[in-house]
Backbone atoms as SQL, in Angstrom:
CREATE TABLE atoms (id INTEGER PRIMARY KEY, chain TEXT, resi INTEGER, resn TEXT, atom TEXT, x REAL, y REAL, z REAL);
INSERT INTO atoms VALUES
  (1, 'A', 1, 'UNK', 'N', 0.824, -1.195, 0.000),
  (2, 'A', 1, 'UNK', 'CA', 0.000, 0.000, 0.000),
  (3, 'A', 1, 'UNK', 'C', 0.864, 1.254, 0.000),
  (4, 'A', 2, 'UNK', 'N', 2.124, 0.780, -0.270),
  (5, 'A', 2, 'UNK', 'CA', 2.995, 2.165, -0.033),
  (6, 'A', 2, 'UNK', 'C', 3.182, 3.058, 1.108),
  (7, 'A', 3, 'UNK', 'N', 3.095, 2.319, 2.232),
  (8, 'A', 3, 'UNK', 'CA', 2.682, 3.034, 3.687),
  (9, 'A', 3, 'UNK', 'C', 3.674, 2.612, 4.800),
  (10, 'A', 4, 'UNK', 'N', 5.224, 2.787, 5.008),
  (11, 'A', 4, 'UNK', 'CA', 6.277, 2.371, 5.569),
  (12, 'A', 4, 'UNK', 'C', 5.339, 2.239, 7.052),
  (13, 'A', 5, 'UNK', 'N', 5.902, 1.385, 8.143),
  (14, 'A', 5, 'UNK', 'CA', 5.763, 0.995, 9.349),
  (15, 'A', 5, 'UNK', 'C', 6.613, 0.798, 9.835),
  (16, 'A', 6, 'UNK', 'N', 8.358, 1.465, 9.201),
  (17, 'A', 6, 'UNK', 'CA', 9.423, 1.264, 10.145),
  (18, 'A', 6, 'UNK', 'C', 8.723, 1.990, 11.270),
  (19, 'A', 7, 'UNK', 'N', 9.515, 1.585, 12.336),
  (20, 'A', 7, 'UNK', 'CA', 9.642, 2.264, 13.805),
  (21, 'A', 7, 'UNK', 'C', 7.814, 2.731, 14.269),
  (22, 'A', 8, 'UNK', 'N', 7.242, 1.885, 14.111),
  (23, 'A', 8, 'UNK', 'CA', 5.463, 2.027, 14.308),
  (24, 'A', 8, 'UNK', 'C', 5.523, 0.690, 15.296),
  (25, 'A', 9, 'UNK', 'N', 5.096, 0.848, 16.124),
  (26, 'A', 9, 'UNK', 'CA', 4.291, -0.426, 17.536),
  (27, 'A', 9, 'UNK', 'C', 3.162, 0.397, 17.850),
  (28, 'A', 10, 'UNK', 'N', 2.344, -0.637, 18.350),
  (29, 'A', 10, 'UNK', 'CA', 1.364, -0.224, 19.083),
  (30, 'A', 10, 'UNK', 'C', 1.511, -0.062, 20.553),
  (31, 'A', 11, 'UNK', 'N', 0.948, 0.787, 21.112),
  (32, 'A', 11, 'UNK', 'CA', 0.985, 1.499, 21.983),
  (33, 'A', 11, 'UNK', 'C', -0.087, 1.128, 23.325),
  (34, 'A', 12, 'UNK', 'N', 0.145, 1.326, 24.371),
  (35, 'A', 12, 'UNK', 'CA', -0.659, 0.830, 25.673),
  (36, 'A', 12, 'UNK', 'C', -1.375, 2.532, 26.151),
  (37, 'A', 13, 'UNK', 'N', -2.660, 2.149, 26.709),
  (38, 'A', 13, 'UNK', 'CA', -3.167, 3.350, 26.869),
  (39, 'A', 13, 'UNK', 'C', -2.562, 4.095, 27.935),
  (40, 'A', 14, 'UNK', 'N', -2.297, 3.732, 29.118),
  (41, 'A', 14, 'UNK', 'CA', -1.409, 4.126, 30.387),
  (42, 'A', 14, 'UNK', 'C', -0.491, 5.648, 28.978),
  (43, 'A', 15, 'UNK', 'N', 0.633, 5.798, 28.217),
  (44, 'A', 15, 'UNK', 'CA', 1.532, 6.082, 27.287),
  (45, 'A', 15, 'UNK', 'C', 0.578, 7.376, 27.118),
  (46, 'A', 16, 'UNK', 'N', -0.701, 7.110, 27.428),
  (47, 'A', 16, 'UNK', 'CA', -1.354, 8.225, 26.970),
  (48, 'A', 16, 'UNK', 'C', -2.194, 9.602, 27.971),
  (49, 'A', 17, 'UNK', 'N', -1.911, 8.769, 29.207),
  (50, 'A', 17, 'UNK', 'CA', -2.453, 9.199, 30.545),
  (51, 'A', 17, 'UNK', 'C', -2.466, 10.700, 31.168),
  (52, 'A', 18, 'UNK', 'N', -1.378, 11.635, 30.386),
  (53, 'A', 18, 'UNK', 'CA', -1.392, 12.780, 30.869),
  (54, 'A', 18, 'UNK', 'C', -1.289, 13.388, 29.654),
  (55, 'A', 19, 'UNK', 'N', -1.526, 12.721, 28.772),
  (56, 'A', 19, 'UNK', 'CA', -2.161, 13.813, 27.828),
  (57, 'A', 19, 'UNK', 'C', -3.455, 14.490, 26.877),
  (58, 'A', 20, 'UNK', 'N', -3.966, 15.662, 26.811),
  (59, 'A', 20, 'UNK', 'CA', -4.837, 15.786, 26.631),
  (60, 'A', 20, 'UNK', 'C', -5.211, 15.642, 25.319),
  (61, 'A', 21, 'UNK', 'N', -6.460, 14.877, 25.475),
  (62, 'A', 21, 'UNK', 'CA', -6.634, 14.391, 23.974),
  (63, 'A', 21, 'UNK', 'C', -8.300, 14.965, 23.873),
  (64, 'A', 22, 'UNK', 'N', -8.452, 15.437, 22.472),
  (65, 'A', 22, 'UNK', 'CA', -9.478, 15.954, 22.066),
  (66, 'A', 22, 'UNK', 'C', -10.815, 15.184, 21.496),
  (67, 'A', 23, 'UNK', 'N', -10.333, 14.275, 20.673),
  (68, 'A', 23, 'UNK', 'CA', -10.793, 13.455, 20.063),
  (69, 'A', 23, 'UNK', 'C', -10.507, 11.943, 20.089),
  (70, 'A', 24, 'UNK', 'N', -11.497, 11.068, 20.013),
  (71, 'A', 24, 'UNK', 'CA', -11.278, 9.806, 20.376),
  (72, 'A', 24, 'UNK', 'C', -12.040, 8.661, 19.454),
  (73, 'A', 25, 'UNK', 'N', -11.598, 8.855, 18.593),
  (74, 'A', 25, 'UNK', 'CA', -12.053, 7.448, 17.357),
  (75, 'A', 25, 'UNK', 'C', -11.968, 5.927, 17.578),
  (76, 'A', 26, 'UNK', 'N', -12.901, 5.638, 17.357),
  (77, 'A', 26, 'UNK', 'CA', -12.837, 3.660, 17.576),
  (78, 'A', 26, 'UNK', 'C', -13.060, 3.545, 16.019),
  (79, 'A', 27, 'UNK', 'N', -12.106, 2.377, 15.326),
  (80, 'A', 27, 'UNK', 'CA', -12.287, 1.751, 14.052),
  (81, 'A', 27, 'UNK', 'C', -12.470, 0.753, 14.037),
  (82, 'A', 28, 'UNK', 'N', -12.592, -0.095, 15.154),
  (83, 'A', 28, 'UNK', 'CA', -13.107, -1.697, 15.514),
  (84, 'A', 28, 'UNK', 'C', -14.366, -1.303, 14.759),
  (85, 'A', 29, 'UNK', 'N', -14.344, -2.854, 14.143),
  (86, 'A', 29, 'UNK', 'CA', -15.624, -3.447, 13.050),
  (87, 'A', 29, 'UNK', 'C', -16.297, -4.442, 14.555),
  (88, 'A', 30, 'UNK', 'N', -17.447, -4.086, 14.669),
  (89, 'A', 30, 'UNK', 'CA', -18.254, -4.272, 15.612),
  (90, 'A', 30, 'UNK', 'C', -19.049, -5.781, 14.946),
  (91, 'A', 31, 'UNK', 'N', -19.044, -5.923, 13.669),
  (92, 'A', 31, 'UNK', 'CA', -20.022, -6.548, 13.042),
  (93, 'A', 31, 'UNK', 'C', -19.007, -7.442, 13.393),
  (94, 'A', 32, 'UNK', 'N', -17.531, -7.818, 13.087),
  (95, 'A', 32, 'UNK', 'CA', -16.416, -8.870, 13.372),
  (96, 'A', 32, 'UNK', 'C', -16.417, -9.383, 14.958),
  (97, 'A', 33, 'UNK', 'N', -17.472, -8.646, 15.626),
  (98, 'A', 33, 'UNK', 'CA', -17.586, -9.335, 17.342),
  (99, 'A', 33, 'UNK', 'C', -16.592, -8.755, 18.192),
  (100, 'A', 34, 'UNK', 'N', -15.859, -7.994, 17.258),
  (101, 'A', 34, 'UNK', 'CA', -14.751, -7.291, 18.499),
  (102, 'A', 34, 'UNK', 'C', -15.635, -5.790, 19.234),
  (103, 'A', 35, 'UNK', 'N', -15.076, -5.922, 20.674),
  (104, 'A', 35, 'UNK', 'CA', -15.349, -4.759, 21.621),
  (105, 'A', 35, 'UNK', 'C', -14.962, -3.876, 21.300),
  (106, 'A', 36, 'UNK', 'N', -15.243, -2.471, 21.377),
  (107, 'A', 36, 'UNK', 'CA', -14.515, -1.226, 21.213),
  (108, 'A', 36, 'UNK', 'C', -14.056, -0.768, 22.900),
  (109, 'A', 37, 'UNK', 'N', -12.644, -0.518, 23.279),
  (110, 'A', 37, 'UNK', 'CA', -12.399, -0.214, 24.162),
  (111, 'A', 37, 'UNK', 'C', -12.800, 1.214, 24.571),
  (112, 'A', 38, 'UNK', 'N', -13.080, 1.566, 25.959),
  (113, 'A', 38, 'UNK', 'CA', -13.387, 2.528, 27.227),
  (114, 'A', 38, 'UNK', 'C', -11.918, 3.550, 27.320),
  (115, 'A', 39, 'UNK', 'N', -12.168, 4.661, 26.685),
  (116, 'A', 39, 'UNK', 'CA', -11.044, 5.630, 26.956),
  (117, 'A', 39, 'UNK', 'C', -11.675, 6.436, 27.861),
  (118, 'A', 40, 'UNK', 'N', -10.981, 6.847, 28.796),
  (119, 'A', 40, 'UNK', 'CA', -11.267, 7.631, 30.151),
  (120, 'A', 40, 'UNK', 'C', -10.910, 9.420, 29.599),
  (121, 'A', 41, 'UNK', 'N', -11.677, 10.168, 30.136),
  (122, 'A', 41, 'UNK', 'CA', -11.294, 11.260, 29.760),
  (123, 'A', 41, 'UNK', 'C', -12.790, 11.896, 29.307),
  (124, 'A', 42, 'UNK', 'N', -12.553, 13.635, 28.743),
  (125, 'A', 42, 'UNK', 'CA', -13.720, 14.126, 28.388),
  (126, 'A', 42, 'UNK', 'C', -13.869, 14.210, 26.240),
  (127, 'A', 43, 'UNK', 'N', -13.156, 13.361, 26.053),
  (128, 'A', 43, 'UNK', 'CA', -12.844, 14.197, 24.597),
  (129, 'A', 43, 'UNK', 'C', -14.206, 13.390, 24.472),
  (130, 'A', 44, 'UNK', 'N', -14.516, 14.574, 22.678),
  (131, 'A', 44, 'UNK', 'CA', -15.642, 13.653, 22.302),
  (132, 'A', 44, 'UNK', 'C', -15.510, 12.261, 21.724),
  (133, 'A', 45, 'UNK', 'N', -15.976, 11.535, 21.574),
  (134, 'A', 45, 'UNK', 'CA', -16.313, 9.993, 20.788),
  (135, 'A', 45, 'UNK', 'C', -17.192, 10.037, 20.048),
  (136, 'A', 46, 'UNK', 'N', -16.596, 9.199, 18.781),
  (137, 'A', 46, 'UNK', 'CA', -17.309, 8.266, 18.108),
  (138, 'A', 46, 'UNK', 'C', -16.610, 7.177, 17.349),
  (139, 'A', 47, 'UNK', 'N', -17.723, 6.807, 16.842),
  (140, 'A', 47, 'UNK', 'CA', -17.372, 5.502, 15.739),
  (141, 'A', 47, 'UNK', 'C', -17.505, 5.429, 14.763),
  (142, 'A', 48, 'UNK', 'N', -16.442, 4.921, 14.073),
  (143, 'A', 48, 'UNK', 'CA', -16.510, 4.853, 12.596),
  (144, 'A', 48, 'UNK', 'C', -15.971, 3.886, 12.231),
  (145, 'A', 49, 'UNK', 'N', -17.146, 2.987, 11.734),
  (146, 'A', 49, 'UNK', 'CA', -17.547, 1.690, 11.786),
  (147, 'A', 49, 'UNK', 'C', -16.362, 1.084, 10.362),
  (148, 'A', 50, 'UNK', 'N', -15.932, 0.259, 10.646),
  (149, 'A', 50, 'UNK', 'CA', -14.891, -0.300, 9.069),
  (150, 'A', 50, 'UNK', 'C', -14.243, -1.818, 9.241),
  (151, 'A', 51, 'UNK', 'N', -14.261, -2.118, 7.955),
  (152, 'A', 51, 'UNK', 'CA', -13.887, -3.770, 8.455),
  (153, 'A', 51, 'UNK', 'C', -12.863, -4.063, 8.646),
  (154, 'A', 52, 'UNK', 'N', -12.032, -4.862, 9.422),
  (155, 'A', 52, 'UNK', 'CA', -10.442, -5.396, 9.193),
  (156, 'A', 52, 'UNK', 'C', -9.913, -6.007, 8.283),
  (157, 'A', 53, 'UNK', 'N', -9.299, -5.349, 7.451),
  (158, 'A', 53, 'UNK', 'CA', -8.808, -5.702, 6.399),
  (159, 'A', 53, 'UNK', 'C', -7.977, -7.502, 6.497),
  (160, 'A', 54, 'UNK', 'N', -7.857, -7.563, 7.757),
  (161, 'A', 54, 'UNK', 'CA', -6.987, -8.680, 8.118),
  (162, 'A', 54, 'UNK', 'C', -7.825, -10.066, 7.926),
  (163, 'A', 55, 'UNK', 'N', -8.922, -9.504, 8.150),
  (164, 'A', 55, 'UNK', 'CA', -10.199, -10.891, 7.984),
  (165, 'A', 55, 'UNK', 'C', -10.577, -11.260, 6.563),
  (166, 'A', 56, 'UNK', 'N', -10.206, -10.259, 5.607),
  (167, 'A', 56, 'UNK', 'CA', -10.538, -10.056, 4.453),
  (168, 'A', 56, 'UNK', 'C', -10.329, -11.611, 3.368),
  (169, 'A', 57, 'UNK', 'N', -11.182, -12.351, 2.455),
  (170, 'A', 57, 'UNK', 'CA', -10.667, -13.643, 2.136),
  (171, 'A', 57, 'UNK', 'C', -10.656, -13.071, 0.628),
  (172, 'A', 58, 'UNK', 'N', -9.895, -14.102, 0.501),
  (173, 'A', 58, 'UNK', 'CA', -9.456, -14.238, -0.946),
  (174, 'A', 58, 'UNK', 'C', -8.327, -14.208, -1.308),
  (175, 'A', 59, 'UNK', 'N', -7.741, -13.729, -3.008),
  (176, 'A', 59, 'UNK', 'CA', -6.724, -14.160, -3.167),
  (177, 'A', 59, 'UNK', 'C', -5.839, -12.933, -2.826),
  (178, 'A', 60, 'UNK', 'N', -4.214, -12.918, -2.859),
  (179, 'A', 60, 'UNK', 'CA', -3.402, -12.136, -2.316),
  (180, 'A', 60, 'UNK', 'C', -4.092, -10.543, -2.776),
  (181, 'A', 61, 'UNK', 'N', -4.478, -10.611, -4.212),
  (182, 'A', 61, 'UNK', 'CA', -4.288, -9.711, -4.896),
  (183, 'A', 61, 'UNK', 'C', -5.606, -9.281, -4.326),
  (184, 'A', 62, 'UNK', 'N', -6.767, -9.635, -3.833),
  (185, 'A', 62, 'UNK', 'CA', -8.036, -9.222, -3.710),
  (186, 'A', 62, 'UNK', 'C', -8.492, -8.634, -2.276),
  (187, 'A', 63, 'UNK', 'N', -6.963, -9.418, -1.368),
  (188, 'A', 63, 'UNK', 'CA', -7.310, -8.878, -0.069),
  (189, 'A', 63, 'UNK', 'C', -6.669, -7.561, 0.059),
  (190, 'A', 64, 'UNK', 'N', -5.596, -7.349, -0.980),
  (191, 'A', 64, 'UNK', 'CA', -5.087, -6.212, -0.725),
  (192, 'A', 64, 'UNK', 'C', -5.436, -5.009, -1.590),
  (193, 'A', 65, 'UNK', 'N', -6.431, -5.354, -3.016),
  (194, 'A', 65, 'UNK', 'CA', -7.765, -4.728, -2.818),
  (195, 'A', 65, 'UNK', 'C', -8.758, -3.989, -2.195),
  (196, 'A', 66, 'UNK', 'N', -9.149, -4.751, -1.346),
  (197, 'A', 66, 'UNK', 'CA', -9.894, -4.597, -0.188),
  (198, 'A', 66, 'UNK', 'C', -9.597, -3.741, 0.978),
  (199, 'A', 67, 'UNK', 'N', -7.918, -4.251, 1.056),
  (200, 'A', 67, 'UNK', 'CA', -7.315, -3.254, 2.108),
  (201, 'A', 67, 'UNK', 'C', -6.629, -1.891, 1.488),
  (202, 'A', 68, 'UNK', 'N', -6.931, -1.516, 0.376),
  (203, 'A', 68, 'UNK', 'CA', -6.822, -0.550, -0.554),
  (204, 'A', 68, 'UNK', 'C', -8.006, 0.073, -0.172),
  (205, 'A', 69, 'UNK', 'N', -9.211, -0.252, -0.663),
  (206, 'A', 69, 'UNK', 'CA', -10.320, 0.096, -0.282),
  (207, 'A', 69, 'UNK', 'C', -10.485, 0.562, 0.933),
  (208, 'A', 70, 'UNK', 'N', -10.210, 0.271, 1.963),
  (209, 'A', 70, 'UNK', 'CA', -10.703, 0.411, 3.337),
  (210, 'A', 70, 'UNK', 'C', -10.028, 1.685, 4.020),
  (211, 'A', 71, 'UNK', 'N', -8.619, 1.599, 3.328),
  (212, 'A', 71, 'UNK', 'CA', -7.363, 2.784, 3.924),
  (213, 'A', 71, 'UNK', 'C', -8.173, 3.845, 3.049),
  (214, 'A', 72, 'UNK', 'N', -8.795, 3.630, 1.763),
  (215, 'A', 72, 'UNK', 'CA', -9.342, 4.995, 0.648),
  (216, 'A', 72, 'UNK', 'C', -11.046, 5.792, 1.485),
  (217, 'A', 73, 'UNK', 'N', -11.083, 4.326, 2.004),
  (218, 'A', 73, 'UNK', 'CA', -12.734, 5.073, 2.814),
  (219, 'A', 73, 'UNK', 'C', -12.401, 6.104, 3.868),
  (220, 'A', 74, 'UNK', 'N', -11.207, 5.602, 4.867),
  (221, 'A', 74, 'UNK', 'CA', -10.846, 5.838, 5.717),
  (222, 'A', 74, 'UNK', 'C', -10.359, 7.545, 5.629),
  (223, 'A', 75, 'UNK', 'N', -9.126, 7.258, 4.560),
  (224, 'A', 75, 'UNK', 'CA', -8.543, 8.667, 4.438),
  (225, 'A', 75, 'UNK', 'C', -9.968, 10.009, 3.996),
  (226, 'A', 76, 'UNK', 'N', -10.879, 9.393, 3.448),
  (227, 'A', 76, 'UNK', 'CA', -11.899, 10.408, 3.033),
  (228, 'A', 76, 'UNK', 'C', -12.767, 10.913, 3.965),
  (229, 'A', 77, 'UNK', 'N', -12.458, 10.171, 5.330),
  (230, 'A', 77, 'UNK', 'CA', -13.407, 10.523, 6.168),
  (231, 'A', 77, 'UNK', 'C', -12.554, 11.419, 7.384),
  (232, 'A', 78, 'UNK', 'N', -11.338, 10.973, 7.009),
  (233, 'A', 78, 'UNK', 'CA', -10.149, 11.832, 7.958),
  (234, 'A', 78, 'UNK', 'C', -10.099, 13.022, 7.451),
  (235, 'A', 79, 'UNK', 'N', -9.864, 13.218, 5.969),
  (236, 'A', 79, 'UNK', 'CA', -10.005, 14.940, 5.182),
  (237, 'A', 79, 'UNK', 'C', -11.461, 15.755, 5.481),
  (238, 'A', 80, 'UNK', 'N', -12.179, 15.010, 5.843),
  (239, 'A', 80, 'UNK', 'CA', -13.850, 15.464, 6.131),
  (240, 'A', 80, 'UNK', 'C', -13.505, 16.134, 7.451),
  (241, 'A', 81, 'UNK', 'N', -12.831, 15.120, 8.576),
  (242, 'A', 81, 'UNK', 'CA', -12.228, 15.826, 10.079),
  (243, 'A', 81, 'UNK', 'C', -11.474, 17.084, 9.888),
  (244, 'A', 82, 'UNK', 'N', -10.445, 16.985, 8.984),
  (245, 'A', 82, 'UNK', 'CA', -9.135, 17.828, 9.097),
  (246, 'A', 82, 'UNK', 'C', -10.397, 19.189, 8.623),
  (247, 'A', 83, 'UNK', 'N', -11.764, 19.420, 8.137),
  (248, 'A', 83, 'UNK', 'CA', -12.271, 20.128, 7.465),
  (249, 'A', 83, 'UNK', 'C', -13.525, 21.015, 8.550),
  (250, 'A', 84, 'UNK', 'N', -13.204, 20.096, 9.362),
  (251, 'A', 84, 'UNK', 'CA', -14.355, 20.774, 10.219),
  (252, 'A', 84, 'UNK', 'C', -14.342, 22.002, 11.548),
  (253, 'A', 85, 'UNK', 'N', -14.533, 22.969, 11.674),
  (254, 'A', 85, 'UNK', 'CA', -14.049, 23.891, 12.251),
  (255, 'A', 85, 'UNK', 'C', -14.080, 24.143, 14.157),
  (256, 'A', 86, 'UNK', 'N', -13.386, 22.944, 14.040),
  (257, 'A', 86, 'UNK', 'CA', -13.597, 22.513, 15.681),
  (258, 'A', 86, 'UNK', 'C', -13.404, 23.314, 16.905),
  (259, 'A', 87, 'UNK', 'N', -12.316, 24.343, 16.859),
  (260, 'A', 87, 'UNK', 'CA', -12.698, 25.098, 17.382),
  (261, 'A', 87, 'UNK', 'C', -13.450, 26.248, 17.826),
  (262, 'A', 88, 'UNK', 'N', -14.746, 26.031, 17.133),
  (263, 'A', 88, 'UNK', 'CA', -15.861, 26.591, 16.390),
  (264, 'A', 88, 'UNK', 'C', -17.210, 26.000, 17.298),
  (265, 'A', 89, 'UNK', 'N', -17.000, 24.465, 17.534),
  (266, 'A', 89, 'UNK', 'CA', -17.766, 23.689, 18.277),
  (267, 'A', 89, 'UNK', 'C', -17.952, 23.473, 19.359),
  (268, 'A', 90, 'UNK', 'N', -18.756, 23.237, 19.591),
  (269, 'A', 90, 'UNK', 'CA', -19.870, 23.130, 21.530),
  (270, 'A', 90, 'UNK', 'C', -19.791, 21.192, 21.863),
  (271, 'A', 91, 'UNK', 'N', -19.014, 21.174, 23.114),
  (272, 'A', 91, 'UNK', 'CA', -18.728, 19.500, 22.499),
  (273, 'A', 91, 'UNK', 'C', -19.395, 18.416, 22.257),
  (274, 'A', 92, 'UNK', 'N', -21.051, 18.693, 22.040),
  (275, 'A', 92, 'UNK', 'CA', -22.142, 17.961, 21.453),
  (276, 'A', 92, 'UNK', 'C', -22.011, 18.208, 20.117),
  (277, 'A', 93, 'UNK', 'N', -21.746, 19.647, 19.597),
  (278, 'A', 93, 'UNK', 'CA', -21.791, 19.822, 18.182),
  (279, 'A', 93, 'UNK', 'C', -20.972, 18.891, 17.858),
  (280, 'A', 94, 'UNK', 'N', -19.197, 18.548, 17.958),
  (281, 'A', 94, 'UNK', 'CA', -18.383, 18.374, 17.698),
  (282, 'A', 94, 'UNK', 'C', -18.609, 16.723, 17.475),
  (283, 'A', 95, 'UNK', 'N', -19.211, 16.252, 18.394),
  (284, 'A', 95, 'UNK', 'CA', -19.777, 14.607, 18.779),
  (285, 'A', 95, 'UNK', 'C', -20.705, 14.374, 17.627),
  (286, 'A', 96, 'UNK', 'N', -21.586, 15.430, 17.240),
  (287, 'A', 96, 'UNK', 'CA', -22.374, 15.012, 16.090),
  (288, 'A', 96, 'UNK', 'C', -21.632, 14.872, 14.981),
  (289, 'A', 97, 'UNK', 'N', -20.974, 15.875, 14.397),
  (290, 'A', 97, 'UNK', 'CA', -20.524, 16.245, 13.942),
  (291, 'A', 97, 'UNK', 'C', -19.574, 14.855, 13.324),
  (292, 'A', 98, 'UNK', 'N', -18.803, 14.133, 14.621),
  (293, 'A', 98, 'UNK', 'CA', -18.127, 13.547, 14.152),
  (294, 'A', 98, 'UNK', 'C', -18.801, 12.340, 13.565),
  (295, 'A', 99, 'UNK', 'N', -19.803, 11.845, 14.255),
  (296, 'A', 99, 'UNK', 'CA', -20.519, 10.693, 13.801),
  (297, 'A', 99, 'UNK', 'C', -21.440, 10.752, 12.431),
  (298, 'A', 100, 'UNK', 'N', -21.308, 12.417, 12.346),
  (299, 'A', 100, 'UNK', 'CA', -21.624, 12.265, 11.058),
  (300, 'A', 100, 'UNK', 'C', -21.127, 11.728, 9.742),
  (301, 'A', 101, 'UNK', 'N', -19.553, 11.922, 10.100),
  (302, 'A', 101, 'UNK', 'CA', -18.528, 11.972, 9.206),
  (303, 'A', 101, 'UNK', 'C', -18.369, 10.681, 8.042),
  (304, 'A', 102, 'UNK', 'N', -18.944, 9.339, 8.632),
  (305, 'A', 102, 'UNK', 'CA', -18.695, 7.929, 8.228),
  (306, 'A', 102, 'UNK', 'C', -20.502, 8.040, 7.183),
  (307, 'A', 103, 'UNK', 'N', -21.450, 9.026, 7.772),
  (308, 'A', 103, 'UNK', 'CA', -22.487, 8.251, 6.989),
  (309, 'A', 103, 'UNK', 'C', -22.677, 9.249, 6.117),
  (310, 'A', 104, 'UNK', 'N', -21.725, 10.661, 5.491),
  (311, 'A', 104, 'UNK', 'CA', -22.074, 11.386, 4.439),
  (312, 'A', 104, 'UNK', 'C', -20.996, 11.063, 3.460);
């Protein structure tokens, strides 16, 4: 996908504990039976629902297709964020706002 992951791990939430975070996205595919984890804090939430590309069947060329697809939904809904004038927002607006983002 053209998307380096040198020096990328995932990260433990504790790593994140004193800092203030605004926004709080879950991309767990809910329909795949996985939980979306409990972040503590006031930022707003939502969800934006998407499948794991990792579950994806077929052949090499079709899963990575798919996971083409999913990074292209994704990035269009992140340029929709980078677009919205948040410091502008009341943090219900901002909550709508965000959950809007996946169904326009």
């Amino acid at each position: 996908m053209g998307v380096s992951t040198v020096g990328l791990c995932s990260k433990s939430w504790d790593e994140f504990a004193e800092t203030p975070i605004d926004i709080v996205l879950t991309l767990c595919d809910r329909a795949a039976g996985q939980s979306c984890p409990a972040f503590p804090g006031l930022a707003a939430r939502a969800h934006w629902p998407l499948p794991d590309p990792a579950f994806a069947q077929g052949t090499e060329e079709q899963r990575l297709a798919f996971a083409t697809q999913v990074a292209g939904r994704l990035r269009g809904w992140i340029e929709k964020l980078t677009r919205l004038p948040i410091d502008k927002l009341s943090p219900q607006q901002l909550r709508a706002e965000l959950e809007r983002v996946p169904k326009t």
